[in-house]
N, C-alpha and C positions, 0 to 999 in steps of 0.2 A: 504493500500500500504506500507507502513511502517513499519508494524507488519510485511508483505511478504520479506519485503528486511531485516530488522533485522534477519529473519529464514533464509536467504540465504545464510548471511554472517555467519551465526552461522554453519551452515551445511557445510561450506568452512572448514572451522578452524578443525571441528571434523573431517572430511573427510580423511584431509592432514596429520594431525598429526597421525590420525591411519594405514596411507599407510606403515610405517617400524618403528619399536621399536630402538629407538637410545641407541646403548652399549654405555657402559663406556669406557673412552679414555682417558690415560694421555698423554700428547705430552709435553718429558723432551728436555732438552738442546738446549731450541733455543732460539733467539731472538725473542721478544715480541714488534711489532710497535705497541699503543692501538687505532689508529687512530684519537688522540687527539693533534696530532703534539709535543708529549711530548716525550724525549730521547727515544732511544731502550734502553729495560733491557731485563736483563739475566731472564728467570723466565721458570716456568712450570705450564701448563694449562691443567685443569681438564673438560671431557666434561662428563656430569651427566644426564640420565633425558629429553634432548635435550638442558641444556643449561650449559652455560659456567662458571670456579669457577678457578681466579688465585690460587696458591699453594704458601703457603709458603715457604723460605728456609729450602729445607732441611726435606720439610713434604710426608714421605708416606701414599698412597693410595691404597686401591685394586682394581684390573681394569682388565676386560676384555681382554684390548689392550694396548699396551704401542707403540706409534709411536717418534724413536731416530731423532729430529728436529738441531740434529748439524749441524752450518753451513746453517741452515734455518730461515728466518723470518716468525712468526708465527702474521697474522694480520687480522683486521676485515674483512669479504667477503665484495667486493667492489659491489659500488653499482651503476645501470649505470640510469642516470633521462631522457635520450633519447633514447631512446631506441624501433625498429617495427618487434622485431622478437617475439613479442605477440600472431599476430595472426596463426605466424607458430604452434606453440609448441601441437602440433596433430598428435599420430600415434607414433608408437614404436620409428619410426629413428628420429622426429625429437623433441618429447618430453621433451628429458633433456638439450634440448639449449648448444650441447657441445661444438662449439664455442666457446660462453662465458666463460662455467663453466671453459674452458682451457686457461682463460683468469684471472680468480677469480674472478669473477663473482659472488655475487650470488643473487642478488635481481637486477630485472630491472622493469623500469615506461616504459608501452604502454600507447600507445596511443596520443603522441606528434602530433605538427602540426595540431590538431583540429579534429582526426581521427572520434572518438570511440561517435556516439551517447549511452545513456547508455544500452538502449535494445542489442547492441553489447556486451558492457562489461558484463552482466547478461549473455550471451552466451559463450563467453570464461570462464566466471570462470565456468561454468556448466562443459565444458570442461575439464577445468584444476581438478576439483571435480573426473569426472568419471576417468578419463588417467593418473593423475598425471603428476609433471611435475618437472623436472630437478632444475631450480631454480624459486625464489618467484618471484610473480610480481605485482607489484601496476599497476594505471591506473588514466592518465587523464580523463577528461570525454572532447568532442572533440567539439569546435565552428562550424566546418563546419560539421560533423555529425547531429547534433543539427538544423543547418539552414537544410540542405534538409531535414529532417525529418517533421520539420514546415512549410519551403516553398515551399514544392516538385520539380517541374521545372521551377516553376514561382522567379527564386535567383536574376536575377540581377535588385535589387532595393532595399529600404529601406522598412523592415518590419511594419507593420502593427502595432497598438497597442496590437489588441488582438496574434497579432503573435508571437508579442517580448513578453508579458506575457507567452504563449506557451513554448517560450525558454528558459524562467527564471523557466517553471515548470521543464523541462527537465535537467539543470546543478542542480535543488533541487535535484533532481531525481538521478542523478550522483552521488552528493557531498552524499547524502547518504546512498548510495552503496558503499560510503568509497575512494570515488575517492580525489587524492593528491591536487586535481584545475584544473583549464580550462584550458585547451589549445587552441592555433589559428594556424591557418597557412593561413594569409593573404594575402601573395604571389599568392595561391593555388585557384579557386572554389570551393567554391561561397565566402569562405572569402574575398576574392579578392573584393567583391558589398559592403561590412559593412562598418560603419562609424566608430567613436570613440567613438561615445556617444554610440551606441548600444554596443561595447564591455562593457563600464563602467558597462550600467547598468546589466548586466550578471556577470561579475566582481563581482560588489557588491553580487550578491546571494552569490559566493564564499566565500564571508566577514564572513557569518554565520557560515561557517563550518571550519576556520581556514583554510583554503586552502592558494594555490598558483594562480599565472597568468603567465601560460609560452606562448612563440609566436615564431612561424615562423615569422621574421616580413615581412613589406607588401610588401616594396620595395628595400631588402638588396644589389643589387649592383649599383643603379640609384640615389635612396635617400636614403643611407648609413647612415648615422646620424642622418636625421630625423625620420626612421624609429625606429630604436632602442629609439629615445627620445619618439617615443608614445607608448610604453612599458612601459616604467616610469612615463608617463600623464596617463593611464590605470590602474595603480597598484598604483599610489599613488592618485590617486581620491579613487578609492575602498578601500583605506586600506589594501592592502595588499603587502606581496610579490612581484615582479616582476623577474622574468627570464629571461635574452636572450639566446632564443635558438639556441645551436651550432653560437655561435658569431665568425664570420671572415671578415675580411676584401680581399672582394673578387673583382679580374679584377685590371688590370694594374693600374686604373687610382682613385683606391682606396689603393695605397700602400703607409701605412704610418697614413692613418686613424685611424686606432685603435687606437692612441692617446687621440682624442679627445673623442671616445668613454669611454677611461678609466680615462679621465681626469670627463666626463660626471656623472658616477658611480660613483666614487670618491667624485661627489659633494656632492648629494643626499643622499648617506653613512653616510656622514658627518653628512647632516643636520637628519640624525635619520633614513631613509629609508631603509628596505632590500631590496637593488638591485643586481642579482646576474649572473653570466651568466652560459653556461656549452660550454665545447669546445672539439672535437674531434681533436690531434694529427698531422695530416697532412696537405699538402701546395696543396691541392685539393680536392675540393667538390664531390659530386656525380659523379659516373662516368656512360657514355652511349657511345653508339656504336656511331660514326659519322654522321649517315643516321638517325639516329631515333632521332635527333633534330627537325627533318623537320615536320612541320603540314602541314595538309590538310583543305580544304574547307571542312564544315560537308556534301554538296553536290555534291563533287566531287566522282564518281564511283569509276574511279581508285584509290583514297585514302581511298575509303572504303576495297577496295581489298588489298591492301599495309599493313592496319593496321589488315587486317584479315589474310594476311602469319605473322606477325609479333607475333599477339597474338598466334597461333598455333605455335608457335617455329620453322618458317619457313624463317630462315633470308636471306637465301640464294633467295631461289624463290622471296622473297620483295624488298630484292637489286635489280633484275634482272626486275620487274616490274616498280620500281623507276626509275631505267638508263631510261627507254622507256619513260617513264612521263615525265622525265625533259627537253628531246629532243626534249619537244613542248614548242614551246614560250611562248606560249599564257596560255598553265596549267601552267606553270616557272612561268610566273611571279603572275597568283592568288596566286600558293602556298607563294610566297614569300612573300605576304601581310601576310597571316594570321601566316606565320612563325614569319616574325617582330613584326607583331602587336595584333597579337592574333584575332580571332573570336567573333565580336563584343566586343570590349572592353577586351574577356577570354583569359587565362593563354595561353601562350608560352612560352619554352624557352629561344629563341633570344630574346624575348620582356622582359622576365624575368633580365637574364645575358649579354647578348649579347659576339659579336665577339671577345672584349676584354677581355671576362673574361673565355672563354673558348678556355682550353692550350688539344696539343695532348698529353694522357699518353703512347700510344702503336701503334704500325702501323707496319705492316710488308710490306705496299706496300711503305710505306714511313717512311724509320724508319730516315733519316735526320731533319725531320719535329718535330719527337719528342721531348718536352718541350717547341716546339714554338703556342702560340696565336694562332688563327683563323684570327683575325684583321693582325696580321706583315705576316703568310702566302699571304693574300692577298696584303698587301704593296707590298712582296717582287713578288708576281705576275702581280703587275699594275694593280689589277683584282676591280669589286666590290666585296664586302666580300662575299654576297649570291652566286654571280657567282664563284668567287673560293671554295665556301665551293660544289656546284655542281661539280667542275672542280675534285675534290677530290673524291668524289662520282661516276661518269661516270668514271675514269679512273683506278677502284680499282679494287682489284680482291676476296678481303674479305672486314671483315669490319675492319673500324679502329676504336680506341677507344679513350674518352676525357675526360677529370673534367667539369664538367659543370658552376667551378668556381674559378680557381686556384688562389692562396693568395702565398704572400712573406712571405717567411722562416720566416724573421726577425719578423714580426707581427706576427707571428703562436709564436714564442718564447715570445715576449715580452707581450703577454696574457695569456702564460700559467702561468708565474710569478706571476700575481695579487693572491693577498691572498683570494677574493671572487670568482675565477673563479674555477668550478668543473670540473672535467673529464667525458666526456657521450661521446658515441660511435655513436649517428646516424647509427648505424648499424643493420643488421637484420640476419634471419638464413641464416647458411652456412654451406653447407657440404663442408670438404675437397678436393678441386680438384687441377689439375690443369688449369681451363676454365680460359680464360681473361675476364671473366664479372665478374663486381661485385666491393665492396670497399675495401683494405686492411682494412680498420676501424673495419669490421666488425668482426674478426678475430685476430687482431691485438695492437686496442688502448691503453689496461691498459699495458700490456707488454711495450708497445714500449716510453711509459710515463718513467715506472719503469729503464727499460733496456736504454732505447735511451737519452732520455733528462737528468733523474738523473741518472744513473752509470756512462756515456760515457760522455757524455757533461758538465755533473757535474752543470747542468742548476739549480737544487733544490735538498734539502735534500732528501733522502729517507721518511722522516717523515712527512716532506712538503705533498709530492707527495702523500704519505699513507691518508692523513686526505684529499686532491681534492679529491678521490676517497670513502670514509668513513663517517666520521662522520659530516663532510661538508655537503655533497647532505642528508646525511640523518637529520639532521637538517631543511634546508629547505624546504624540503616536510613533516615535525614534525614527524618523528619518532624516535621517545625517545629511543627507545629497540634496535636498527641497526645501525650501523655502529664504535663502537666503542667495546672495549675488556674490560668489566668489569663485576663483578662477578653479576649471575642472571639473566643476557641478553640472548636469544636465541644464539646458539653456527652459528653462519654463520661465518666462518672460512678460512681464506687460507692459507697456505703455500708454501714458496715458493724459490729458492734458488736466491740472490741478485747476485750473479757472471754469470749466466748463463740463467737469463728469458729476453725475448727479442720477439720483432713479428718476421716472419717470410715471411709473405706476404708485396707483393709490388704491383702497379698498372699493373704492369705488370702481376704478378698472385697473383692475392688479396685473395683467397680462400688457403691457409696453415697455419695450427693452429700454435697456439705460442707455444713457449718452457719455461721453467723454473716451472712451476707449477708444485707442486708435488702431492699435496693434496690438496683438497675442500670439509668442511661442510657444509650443510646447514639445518639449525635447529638439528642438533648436527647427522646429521646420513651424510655418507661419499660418496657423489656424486661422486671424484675423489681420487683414493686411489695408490699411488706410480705410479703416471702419467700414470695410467689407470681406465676409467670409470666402477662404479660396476656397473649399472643399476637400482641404487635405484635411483627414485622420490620424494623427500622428501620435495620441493618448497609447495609454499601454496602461495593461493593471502592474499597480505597483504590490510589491508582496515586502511585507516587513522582514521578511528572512535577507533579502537581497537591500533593500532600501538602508539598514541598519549597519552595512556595510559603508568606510566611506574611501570616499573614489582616491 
């Protein structure tokens, strides 16, 4: 098994690297961020070969290409550790992840939130092998993959001995195929049935292979605190790393939290610990259509019918089946149970976030409403919350749209500040449109860092901001060769102009690429060339066994 996955990962790397011949490139007269939070200087950057060779003053070269970076910063391709537009990247259109790359993008981690059993990720990179693909991508290997693969339908309960051995073969099995560390998403099914001791001991396999421990954690808007503190009981039993994934402090009545969360980290820092988090940009979480909060009894008809226009991309006929459902008392109020409280002990929504933590982003039937709560909605109707979140439903004539988690400005700023918190997107592919589904994050995040927080707000240095996104995440997931500008490294490169890069999308139309990019390497061949895509493929999965290595 071993000797197979050794060949696999080897057959990756030759694959990639032979999909396009990387010219030579000098890129003169720009600024140089190295992603090491160290000044910008003036320099010229030679790409050779596939990889990158500062210039010295003053020193010519003969080259193919000469790209004039006046008035441009030329800095390491950014690197996203959250990242689920993975298992998109299939098929001419959506291949090169051009969201991202128009983002700078160039290496993202799948597989967050406990996704990817490893037989997955052996599928994607086969993928990525045959199709190529736009930018590099590492991979979790995923806790809740992992549990139904061993406990099929039988998840909610505490594994077996021979089961939890099963699952410890399975994160071996991961970690080396090259995966970055485990991830959870505890929140989620079946994560949602684990204990702590069973993550430790899975954890610890991680231990062996230098990995990381990233987590959705279990209970992020109820037990806000606690959760994120068994993140650092998990990863500091293991020895290892620990991650908070996409950390916010979400819903009314957790504003101001994030305090203690950073006072929490701060400690443990101290006492010698990597504890580290990653945070996406905005003052709301996922976003979903209003109606598609609502769960159903897994024996209800009509709810099987409801979730079956919904998966066919039938929202309209599902709305129209819903209004007729909830006009019955007596289906009203099952749904209502298993909307609060979930289906036997499983995941919901409302049971997840609940009323106060999900704010309207868009509404054309009710655009007054927008920026208000679900919970002050209902105050201000005298209503219960479930019956006013119906009263909003039956009186609507499309849908409306929500964050599933909305967080105060001030806490979104005062966590991007910490010197251990990274930049990740939690976002996935996206074609340019104008549809109101979907996240601005996805489309949006590194710009809106660069452009929003430091240009405009003058929140953090440009250099700051350069290394959240660089040589920071790529440290923590150990790779040696990524994220930083020094001679000998693979050339993942961006460019990009500091007066004019900014996102573009909003909740309101979260689907428009950002602006300011001009240029994107990756592994020294030119993804995006004078803010147009060429169509070369040039990503390659990276695998931490090889990445941990340096050049």
């Amino acid at each position: 098994m071993k000797k197979c996955i050794f060949l696999l990962i080897c057959f990756s790397m030759v694959v990639s690297y032979g999909q396009q011949s990387s010219a030579d490139v000098v890129i003169r007269n720009g600024t140089i961020i190295d992603g090491l939070g160290n000044p910008a200087l003036k320099a010229d950057l030679l790409i050779r070969n596939g990889l990158m060779e500062l210039l010295k003053p003053g020193e010519q070269v003969q080259t193919q290409e000469t790209i004039d970076a006046t008035g441009l910063i030329i800095a390491p391709g950014f690197i996203d550790v959250h990242n689920h537009s993975d298992w998109s990247l299939q098929g001419e259109e959506k291949k090169l992840n051009e969201g991202f790359i128009r983002q700078g993008v160039t290496t993202i981690v799948g597989g967050p939130d406990g996704y990817w059993a490893p037989s997955i990720i052996k599928e994607l990179i086969e993928v990525y092998d045959d199709e190529g693909i736009g930018t590099n991508v590492a991979f979790y290997v995923g806790h809740n993959g992992i549990r139904k693969a061993v406990m099929k339908k039988d998840q909610n309960r505490t594994p077996t001995a021979d089961e939890l051995k099963k699952m410890k073969m399975l994160v071996r099995e991961g970690m080396e195929l090259g995966a970055v560390g485990l991830s959870t998403g505890l929140m989620y099914e079946p994560g949602i049935y684990s204990n702590t001791d069973e993550l430790i001991a899975l954890s610890e396999e991680v231990a062996l292979y230098n990995g990381i421990y990233d987590s959705h954690v279990r209970n992020p808007v109820h037990a806000f605190v606690k959760s994120h503190r068994e993140v650092i009981e998990i990863s500091t039993s293991a020895k290892i790393p620990g991650k908070l994934g996409h950390l916010k402090a979400v819903g009314l009545h957790n504003e101001g939290a994030i305090d203690e969360i950073i006072l929490m980290v701060d400690k443990y820092r101290n006492d010698g610990f990597t504890i580290v988090s990653d945070q996406y940009p905005y003052d709301g979480a996922q976003t979903e259509k209003l109606e598609q909060i609502i769960r159903f009894p897994s024996d209800m008809e009509e709810g099987r019918a409801i979730n079956k226009q919904w998966n066919s991309g039938n929202d309209a006929e599902a709305l129209g089946l819903l209004k007729l459902v909830l006009t019955d008392e007596v289906k009203k109020a099952e749904i209502k149970k298993v909307s609060e409280e979930g289906e036997n002990g499983g995941f919901a929504w409302l049971k997840a976030t609940g009323y106060s933590s999900m704010r309207i982003t868009s509404s054309k039937d009710y655009p007054e409403l927008v920026g208000k709560y679900l919970s002050e909605v209902a105050e201000e109707k005298h209503m219960d919350p479930f019956d006013a979140l119906c009263d909003l439903i039956l009186q609507a004539t499309e849908s409306s749209f929500i964050t599933l988690g909305g967080i105060n400005e001030k806490d979104v700023q005062k966590l991007l500040l910490q010197p251990w918190n990274m930049i990740a997107s939690d976002g996935s592919y996206i074609k340019q449109s104008n549809k109101s589904s979907g996240h601005p994050r996805s489309t949006g995040t590194f710009p809106r860092v660069l452009g929003h927080y430091s240009r405009d707000l003058k929140l953090l240095t440009l250099e700051e901001a350069v290394r959240k996104m660089t040589s920071l995440p790529a440290d923590v997931i150990g790779f040696k060769n990524r994220g930083r500008i020094q001679n000998g490294l693979p050339a993942d490169i961006v460019i990009f102009n500091p007066e004019t890069i900014i996102d573009n999308s909003t909740f309101e139309q979260p689907n428009l690429y950002a602006s300011g990019v001009i240029h994107v390497f990756v592994n020294g061949v030119a993804i995006l060339q004078n803010e147009e895509m060429t169509g070369n493929a040039s990503g390659r999965y990276l695998s931490l066994i090889e990445e941990s290595k340096t050049n």
